[in-house]
VOTOR-831671 format. One record per residue (C-alpha): residue number from 1; residue in three letters; z, x, y. Coordinates in Angstrom, 2 decimals. Each point is the difference from the previous one (the first is absolute). Layout:
<sites>
- i_aa_Z_X_Y
- NUM_ALA_Z_X_Y
...
</sites>
This chain:
<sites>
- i_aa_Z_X_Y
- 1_UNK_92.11_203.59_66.28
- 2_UNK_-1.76_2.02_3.18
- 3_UNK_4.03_0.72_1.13
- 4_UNK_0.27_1.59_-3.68
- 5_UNK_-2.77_2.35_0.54
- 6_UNK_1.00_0.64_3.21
- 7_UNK_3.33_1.38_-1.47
- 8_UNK_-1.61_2.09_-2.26
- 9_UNK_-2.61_1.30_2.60
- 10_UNK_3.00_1.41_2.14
- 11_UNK_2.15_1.29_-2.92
- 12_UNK_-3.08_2.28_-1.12
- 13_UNK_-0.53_1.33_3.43
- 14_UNK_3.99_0.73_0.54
- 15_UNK_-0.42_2.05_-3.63
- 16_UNK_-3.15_1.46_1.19
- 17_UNK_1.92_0.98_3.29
- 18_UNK_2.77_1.47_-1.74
- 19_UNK_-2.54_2.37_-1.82
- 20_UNK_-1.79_0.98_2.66
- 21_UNK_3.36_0.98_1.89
- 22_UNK_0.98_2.34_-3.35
- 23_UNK_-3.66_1.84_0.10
- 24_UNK_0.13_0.22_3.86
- 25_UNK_3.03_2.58_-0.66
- 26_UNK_-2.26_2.21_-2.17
- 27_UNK_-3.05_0.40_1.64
- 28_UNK_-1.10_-0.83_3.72
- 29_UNK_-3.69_-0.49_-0.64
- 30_UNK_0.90_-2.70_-2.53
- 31_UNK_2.28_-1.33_2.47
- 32_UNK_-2.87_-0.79_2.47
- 33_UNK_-1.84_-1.54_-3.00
- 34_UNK_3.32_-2.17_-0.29
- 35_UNK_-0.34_-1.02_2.98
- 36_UNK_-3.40_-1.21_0.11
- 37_UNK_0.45_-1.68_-2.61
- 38_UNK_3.02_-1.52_1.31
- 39_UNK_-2.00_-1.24_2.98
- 40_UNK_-2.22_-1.36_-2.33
- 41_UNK_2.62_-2.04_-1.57
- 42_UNK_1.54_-1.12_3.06
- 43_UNK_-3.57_-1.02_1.31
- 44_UNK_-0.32_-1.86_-3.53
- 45_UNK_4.02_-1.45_0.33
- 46_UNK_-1.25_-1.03_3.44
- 47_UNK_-3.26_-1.86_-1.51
- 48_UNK_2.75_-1.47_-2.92
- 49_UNK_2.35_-0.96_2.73
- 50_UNK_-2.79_-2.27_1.36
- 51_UNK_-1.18_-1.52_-3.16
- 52_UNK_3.87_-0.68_-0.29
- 53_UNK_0.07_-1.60_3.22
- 54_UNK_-3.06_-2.17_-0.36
- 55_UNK_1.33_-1.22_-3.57
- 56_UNK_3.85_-0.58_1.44
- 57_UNK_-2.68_-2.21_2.30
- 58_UNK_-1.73_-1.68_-2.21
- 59_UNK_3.06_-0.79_-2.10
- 60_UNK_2.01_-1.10_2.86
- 61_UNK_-2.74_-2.33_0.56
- 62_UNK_-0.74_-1.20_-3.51
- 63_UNK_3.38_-0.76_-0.37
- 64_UNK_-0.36_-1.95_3.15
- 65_UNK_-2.72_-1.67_-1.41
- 66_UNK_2.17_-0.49_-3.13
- 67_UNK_2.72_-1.64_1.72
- 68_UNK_-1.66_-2.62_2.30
- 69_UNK_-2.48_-1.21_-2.75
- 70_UNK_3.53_0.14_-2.17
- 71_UNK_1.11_-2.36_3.10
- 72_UNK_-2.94_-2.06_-0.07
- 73_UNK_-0.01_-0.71_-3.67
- 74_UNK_3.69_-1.39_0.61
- 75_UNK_-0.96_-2.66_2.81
- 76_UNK_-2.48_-0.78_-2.06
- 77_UNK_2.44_-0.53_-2.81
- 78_UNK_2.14_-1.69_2.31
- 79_UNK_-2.73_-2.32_1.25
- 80_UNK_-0.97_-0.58_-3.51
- 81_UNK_3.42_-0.59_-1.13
- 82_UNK_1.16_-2.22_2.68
- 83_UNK_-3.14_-2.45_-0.50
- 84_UNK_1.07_0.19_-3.81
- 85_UNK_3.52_-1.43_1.04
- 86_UNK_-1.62_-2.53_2.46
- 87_UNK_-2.12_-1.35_-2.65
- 88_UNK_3.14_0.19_-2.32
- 89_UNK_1.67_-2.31_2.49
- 90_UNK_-2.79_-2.51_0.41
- 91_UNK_-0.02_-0.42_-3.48
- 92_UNK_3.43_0.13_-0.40
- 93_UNK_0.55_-2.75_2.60
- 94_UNK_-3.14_-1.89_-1.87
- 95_UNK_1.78_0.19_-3.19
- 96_UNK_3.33_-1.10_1.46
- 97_UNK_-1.68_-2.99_1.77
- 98_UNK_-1.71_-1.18_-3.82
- 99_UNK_3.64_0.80_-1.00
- 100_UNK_1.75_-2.30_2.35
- 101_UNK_-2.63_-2.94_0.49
- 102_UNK_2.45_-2.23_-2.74
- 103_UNK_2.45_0.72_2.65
- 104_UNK_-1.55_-0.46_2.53
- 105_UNK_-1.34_-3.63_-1.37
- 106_UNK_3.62_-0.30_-0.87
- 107_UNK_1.22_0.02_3.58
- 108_UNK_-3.14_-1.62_0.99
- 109_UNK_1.20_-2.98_-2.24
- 110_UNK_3.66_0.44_1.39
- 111_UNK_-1.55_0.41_3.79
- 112_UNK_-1.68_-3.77_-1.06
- 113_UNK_3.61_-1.32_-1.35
- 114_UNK_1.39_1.60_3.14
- 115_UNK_-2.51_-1.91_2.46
- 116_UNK_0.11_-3.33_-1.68
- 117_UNK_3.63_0.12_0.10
- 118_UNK_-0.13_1.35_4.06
- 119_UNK_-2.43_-3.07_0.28
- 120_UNK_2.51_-2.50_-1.74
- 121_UNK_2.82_1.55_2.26
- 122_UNK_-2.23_-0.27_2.73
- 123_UNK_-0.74_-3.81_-0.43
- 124_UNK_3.63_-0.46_-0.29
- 125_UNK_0.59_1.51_2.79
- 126_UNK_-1.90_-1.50_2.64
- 127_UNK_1.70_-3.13_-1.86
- 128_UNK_3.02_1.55_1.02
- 129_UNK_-1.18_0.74_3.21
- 130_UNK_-0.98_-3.72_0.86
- 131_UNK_3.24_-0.73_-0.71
- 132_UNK_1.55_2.66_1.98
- 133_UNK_-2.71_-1.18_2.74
- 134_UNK_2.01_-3.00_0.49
- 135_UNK_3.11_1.58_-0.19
- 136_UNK_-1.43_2.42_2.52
- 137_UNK_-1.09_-2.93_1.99
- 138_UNK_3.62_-1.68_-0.38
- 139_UNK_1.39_2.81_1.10
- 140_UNK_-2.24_-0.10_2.72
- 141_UNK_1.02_-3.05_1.09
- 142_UNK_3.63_0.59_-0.41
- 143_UNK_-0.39_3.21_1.76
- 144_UNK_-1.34_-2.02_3.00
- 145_UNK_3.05_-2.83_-0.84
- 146_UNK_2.37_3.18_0.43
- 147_UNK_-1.71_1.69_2.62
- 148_UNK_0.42_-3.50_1.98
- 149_UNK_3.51_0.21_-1.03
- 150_UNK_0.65_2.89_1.04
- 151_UNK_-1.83_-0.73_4.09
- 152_UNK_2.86_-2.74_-0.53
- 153_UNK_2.68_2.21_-0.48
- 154_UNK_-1.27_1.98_2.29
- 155_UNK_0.16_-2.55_2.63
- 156_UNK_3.46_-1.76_-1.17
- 157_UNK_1.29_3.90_-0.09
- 158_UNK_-1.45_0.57_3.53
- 159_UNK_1.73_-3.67_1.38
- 160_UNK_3.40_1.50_-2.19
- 161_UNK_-0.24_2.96_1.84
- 162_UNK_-0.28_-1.55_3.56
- 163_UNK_2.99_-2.02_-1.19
- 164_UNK_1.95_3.20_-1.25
- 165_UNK_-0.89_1.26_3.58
- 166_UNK_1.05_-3.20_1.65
- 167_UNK_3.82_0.26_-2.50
- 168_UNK_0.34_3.42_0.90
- 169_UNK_-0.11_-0.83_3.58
- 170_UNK_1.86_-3.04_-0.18
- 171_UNK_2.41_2.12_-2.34
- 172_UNK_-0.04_2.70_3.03
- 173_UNK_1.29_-3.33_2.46
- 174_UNK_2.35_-0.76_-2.44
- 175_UNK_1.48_3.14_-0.03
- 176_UNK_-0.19_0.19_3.74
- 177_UNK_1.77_-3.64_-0.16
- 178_UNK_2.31_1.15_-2.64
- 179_UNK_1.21_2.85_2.14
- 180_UNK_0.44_-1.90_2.88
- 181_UNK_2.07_-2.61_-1.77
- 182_UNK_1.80_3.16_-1.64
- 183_UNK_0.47_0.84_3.64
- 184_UNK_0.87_-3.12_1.51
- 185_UNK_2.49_-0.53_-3.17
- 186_UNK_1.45_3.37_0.28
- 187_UNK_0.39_-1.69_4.07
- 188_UNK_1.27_-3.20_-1.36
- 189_UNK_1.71_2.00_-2.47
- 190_UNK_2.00_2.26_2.96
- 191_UNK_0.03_-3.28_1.83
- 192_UNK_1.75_-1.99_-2.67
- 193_UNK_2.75_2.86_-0.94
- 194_UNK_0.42_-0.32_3.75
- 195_UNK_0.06_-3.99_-0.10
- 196_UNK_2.86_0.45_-3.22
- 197_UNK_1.84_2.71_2.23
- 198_UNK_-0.30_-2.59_3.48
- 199_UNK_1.12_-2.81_-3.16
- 200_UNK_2.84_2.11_-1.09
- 201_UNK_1.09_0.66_3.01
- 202_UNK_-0.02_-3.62_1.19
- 203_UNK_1.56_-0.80_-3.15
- 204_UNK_2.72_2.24_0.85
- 205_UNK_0.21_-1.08_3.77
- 206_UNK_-0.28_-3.74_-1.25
- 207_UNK_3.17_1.17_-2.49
- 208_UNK_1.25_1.62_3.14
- 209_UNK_-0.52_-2.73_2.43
- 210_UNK_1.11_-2.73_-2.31
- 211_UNK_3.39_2.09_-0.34
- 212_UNK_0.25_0.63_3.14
- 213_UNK_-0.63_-3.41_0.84
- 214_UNK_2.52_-1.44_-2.59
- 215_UNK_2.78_2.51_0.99
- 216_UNK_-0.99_-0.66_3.72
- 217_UNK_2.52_-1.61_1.91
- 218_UNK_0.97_-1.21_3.92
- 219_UNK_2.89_1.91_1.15
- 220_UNK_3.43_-1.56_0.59
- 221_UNK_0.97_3.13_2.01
- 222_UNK_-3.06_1.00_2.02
- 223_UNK_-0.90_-2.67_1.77
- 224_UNK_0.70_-2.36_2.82
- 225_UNK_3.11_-1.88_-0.25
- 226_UNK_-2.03_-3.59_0.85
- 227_UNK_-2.20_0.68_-3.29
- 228_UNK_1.56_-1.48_-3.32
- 229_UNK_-0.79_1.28_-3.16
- 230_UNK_-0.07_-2.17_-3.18
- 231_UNK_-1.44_-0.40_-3.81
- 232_UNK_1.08_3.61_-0.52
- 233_UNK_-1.39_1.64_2.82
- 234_UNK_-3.52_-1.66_-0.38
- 235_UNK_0.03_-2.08_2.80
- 236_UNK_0.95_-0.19_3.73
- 237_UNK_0.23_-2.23_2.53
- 238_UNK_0.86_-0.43_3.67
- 239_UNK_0.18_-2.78_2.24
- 240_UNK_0.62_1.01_3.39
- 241_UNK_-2.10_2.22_2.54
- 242_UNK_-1.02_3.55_0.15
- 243_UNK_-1.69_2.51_-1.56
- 244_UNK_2.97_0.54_-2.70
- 245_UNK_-0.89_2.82_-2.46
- 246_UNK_0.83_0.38_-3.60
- 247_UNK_0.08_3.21_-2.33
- 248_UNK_-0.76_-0.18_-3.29
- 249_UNK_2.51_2.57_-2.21
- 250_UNK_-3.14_1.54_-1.82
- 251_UNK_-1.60_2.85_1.09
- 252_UNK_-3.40_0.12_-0.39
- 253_UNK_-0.81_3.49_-2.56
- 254_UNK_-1.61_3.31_1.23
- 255_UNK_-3.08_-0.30_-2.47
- 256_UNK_-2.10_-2.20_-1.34
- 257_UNK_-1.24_-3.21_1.48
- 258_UNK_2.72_-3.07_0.33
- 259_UNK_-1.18_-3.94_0.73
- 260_UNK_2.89_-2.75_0.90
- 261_UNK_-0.62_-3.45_0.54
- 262_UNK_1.44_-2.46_2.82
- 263_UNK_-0.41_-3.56_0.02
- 264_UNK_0.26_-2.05_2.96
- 265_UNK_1.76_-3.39_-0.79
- 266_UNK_1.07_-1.13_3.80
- 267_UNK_-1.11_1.49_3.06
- 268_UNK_0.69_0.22_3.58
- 269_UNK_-1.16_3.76_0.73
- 270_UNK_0.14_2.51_-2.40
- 271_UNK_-1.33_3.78_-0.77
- 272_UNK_0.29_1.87_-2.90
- 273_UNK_-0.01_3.52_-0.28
- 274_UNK_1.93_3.42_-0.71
- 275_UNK_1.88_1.89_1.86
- 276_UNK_2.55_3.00_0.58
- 277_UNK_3.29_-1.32_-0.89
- 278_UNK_2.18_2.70_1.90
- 279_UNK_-1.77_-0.88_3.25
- 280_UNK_-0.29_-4.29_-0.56
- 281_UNK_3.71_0.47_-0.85
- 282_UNK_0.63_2.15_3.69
- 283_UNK_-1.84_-3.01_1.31
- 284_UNK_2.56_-2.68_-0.92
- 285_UNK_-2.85_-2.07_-2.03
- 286_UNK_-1.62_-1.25_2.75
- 287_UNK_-3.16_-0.06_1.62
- 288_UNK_-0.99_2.85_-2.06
- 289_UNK_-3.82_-0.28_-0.38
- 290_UNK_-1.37_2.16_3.21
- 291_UNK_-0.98_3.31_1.01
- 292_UNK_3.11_2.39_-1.01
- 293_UNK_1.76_-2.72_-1.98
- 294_UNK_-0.30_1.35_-3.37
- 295_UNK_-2.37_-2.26_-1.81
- 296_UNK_-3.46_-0.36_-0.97
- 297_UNK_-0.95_-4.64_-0.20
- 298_UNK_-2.53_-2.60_0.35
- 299_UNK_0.86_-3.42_1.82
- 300_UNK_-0.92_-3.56_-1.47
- 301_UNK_-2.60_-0.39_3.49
- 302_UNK_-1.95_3.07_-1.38
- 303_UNK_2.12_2.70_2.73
- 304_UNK_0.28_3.23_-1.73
- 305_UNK_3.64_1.80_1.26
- 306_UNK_0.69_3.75_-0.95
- 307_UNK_2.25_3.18_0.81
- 308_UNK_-2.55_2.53_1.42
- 309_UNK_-3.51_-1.55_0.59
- 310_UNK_0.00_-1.69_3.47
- 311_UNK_-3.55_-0.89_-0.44
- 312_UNK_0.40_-1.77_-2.58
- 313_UNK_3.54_-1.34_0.83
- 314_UNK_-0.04_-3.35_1.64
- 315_UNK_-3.79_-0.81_-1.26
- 316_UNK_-1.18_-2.79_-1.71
- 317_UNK_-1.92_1.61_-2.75
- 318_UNK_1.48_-1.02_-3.43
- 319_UNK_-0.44_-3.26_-1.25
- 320_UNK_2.30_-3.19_0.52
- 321_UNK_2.36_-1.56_-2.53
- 322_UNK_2.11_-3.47_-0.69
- 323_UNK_2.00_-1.70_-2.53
- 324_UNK_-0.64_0.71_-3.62
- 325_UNK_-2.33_3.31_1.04
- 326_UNK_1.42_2.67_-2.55
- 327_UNK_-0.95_3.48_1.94
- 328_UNK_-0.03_2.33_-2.59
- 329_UNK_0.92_4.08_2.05
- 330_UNK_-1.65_2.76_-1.32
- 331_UNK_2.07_3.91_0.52
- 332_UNK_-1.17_3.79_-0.83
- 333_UNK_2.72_1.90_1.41
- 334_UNK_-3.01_2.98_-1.07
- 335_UNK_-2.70_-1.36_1.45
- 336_UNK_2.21_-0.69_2.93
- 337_UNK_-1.16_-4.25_0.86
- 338_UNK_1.49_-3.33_-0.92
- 339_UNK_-2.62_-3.41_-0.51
- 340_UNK_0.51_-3.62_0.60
- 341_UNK_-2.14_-2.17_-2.44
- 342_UNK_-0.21_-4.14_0.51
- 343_UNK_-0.11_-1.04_-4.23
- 344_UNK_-1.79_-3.24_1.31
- 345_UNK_-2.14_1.57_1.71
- 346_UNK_-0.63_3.62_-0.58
- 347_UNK_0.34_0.75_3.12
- 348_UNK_1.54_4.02_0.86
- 349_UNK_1.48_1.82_3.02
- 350_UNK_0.51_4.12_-0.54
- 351_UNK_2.39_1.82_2.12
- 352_UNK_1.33_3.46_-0.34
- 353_UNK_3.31_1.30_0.03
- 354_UNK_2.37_2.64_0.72
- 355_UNK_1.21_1.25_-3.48
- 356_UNK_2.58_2.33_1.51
- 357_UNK_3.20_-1.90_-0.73
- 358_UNK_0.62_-2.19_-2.92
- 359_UNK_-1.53_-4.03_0.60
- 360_UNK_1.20_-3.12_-1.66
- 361_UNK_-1.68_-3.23_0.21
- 362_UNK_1.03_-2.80_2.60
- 363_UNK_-0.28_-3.09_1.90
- 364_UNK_0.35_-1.42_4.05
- 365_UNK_1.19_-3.86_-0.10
- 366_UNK_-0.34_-2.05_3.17
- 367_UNK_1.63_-3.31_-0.07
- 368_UNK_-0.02_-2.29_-3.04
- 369_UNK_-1.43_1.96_-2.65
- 370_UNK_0.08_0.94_-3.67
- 371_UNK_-1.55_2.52_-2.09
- 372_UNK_-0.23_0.91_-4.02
- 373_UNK_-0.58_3.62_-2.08
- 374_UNK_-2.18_-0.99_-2.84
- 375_UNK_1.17_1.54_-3.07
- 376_UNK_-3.70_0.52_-0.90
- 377_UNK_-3.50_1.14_2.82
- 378_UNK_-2.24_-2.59_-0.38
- 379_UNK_-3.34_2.05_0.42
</sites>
């Protein structure tokens, strides 16, 4: 209302102004009137303008006053309104609980049911559990049965283990043993293929010696003209004195090793050996047994007699023989030696040789004597 008066208060003095400003052209005296009065006006607009200002003031401030007891009126609205709903709640939650107390004595029945049936569960239960005390407590028991068993086991796996030990070692000797058998078989082994090689060959010398002993013969050609040769060139004799040799017409082989066997049936003085036949023959058959003679022979009294070994020659170092001694003699044209063996007696006399010339076996009879080659060497 005051801001509608105030309009109209300043549009009359803007009209009044405009007036004034039309008269002020016409006459100068009513110009200075004009302007009086305008001061006038201005002074009043001035004193307008402040009753303006103190009613925007007191507006403002009414409306202030309009707004926070507007404000207050709504918390206490609020207030009011939010003790209404609390109350509403109480009495909703009243009216609920009268509502649900058949329920609730419902469930309080069912709750009952619910115990006396816990209760009857319960008594059958620690029924149960008296029985499961005793199977607890047989358990127990068995528990300490197995436990017991098991500190057995323990002990009867600890003794099985020293004894595993104890195999393994005596499984370690073994294999130890084994290998050294292995070894000494793989010797006996070697040794053995050696003893069937040594067999074979003394198979083959023994087929050897026994044919050369079958097809060995005394000569009818090389030998002294005293000696007489009979039963097919097995056997000589002689019956008058010196040392008369015989030949035999077998050459004794370049390889191998060759046995021939000579038994004595009558003796006066005999030696048996081998000998070079070109050089006994130069010597007429006789006395053909010492250094340079051209044969290699042991005499019945022991005397050894030879070619080229004086200290040997004329030495009584073999072994002595008599009537119904078979000397078996022993020749490795190879090895270079010949051996006299004694059958009876085992008895031996080695002697080597000169291998340069070809040597057949042979015999030196003094006075009534009488000799045999043994189709087969009695060993």
């Amino acid at each position: 209302m005051i801001q509608l008066q105030l309009k109209r208060l300043i549009k009359s003095s803007r009209s009044q102004e405009q007036k004034n400003d039309i008269q002020q052209d016409d006459n100068p005296i009513s110009n200075h009137l004009q302007m009086k009065q305008l001061n006038l006006q201005l002074q009043h607009f001035k004193l307008y303008q402040d009753i303006l200002n103190e009613a925007l003031n007191k507006y403002n401030l009414i409306m202030q006053t309009i707004s926070s007891l507007s404000n207050e009126f709504k918390d206490i609205q609020l207030q009011q309104f939010k003790q209404y709903v609390s109350n509403f709640e109480k009495d909703l939650s009243l009216m609920q609980k009268f509502t649900q107390f058949d329920q609730i004595e419902a469930e309080l029945k069912l709750y009952k049911q619910q115990k006396e049936l816990l209760q009857n569960q319960l008594t059958e239960s620690e029924k149960n559990n008296l029985g499961n005390q005793q199977v607890i407590n047989d358990f127990k028991k068995n528990d300490a049965e197995q436990k017991k068993l098991i500190q057995d086991l323990k002990k009867q796996n600890e003794g099985y283990s020293i004894k595993v030990k104890e195999l393994e070692q005596q499984k370690t000797q073994c294999e130890v043993i084994v290998k050294e058998k292995q070894a000494e078989l793989q010797i006996c082994q070697q040794q053995n293929q050696k003893n069937n090689e040594m067999l074979k060959q003394l198979q083959q010398t023994l087929v050897q010696d026994q044919q050369f002993s079958q097809s060995l013969t005394f000569s009818t050609t090389y030998k002294h003209i005293q000696g007489s040769v009979t039963q097919n060139g097995k056997v000589i004799e002689n019956s008058s004195g010196g040392y008369y040799c015989c030949m035999c017409d077998q050459m004794i082989p370049k390889n191998g090793v060759i046995q021939f066997a000579i038994k004595i049936i009558e003796i006066a003085d005999i030696m048996i050996g081998i000998g070079f036949r070109d050089i006994v023959q130069s010597k007429s058959y006789n006395d053909c047994y010492n250094i340079g003679r051209g044969t290699y022979n042991i005499q019945f009294n022991g005397y050894c007699w030879n070619h080229d070994q004086s200290d040997k020659n004329g030495k009584q170092i073999a072994f002595p023989f008599s009537t119904n001694d078979i000397i078996i003699v022993e020749v490795d044209i190879q090895k270079k030696y010949v051996k006299w063996t004694k059958s009876s007696t085992n008895q031996s006399f080695t002697l080597n040789i000169d291998t340069s010339k070809d040597l057949y076996p042979c015999v030196h009879l003094w006075g009534r004597c009488k000799v045999e080659i043994l189709n087969k060497v009695f060993k």
